[in-house]
C-alpha positions in Angstrom: -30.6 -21.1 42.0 -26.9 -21.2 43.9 -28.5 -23.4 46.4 -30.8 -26.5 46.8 -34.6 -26.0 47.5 -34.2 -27.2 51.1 -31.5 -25.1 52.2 -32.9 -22.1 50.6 -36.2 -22.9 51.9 -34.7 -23.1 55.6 -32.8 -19.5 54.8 -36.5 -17.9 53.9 -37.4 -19.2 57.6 -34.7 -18.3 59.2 -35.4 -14.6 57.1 -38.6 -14.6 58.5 -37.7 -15.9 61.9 -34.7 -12.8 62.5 -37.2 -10.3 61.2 -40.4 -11.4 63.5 -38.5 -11.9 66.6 -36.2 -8.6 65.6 -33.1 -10.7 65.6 -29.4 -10.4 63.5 -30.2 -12.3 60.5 -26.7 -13.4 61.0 -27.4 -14.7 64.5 -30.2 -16.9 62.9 -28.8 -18.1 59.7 -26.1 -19.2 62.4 -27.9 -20.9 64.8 -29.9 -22.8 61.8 -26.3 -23.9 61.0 -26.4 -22.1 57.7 -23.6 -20.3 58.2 -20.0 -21.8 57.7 -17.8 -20.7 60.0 -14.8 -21.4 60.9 -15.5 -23.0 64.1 -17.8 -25.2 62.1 -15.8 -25.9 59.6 -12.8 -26.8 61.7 -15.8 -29.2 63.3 -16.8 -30.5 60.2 -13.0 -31.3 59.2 -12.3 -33.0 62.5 -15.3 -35.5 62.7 -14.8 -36.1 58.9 -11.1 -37.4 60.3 -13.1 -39.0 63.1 -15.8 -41.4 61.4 -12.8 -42.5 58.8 -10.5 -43.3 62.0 -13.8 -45.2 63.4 -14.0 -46.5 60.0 -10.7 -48.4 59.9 -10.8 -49.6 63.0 -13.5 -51.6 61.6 -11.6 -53.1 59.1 -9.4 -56.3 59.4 -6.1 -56.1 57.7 -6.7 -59.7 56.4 -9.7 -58.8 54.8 -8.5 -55.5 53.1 -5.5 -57.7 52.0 -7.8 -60.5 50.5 -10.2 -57.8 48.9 -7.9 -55.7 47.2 -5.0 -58.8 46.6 -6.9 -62.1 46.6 -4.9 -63.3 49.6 -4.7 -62.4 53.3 -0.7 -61.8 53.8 1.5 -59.9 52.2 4.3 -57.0 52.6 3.8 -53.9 54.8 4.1 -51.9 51.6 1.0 -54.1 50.5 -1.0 -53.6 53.6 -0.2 -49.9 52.8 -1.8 -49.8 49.8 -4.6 -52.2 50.4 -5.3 -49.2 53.3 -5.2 -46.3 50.5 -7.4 -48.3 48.0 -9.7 -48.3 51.0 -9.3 -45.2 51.8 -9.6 -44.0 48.1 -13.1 -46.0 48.5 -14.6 -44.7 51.2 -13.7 -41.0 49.7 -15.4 -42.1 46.1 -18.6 -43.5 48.3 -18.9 -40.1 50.4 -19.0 -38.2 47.1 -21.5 -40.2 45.8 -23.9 -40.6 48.4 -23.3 -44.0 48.5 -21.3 -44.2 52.0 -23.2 -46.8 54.5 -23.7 -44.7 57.9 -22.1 -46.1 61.1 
């Protein structure tokens, strides 16, 4: 199957949903959200951009500096990369399902 069980399983409802009520499918599988529009995909993008932004405001520039360099000052450059090996984390965590929620 192209899909997981749950998703498909919320399709064949939607399915049968749009054909009881005599609805568009398409104006079902939308309003289930399973439908990727654009609209929801520029949505997706932006609170993606959003939760990291609330992410690292989070974060202490001491203690990235200390976790990824064993000390607490350093160079800008340093701070820089401190933030991308954070950054680099939080990306690895998200694709692994292993990303703490807010």
């Amino acid at each position: 199957m192209a899909i997981d069980p749950d998703t498909y399983q919320r399709y064949l409802v939607a399915e049968k949903r749009a054909r009881d009520l005599g609805l568009s499918l398409t104006e079902v599988l939308d309003h289930a959200q399973l439908l990727l529009t654009q609209h929801r995909r520029h949505n997706i993008e932006v609170t993606a951009v959003e939760d990291l932004y609330r992410r690292l405001g989070r974060q202490s520039p001491n203690k990235l500096m200390a976790h990824y360099f064993g000390r607490v000052d350093g160079t800008p450059a340093e701070m820089f990369e401190a933030m991308k090996f954070w950054v680099e984390a939080v990306c690895r965590n998200l694709a692994n399902k292993t990303l703490v929620e807010l």
